[in-house]
C-alpha positions, 0 to 999 in steps of 0.5 A: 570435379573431384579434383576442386573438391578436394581442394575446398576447405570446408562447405559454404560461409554462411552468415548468422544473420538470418532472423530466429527466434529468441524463445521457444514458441511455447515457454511452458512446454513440458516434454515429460508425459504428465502424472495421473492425476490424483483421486480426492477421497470424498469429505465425509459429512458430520451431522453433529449440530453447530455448538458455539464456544462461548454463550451468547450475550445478553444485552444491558446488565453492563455487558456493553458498559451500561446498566439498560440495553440502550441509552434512553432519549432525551430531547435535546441535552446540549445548550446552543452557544450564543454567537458574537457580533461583528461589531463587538469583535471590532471593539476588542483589539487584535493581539499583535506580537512584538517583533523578535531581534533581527539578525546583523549582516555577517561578512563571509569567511571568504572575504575575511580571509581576503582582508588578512 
């Protein structure tokens, strides 16, 4: 036995055809041990009152382009236009273009060098 083993080159052919897996099971795996996490200082409450920046406007006095606060009703400002019959539409003839110029058969740059 010790014999034949000597004469072996090496272990057994083993192919790499086995399935494995292309991944890693878990991608966000982290070997290091994590930091301690970091203590938030707590925010300190201010109790100074709220002051805005600039004053409030007032509504009217052209502040929003007009002299009062709104624009007063009125009933009914626009007149109702009058509407055509059919029959005076007929009576006016309908506008139809002249035709422009029409274009002239042109022969191909191909067939020209043909006949040369």
């Amino acid at each position: 036995i010790v014999a034949h083993k000597s004469m072996l080159k090496g272990g057994a052919f083993r192919l790499n055809l086995h399935p494995v897996e292309c991944f890693d099971s878990n991608p966000y795996k982290f070997d290091k041990p994590l930091p301690p996490p970091k203590k938030t200082e707590e925010k300190k409450h201010i109790n100074v009152p709220f002051k805005p920046s600039s004053p409030s406007k007032k509504t009217g006095g052209m502040k929003a382009g007009t002299f009062d606060s709104y624009p007063t009703y009125s009933a009914e400002p626009y007149g109702t236009k009058k509407t055509k019959s059919a029959m005076m539409n007929k009576e006016v003839q309908i506008f139809h273009p002249s035709p422009g110029p029409k274009s002239t058969p042109v022969k191909s740059i191909i067939s020209l060098n043909v006949n040369k």
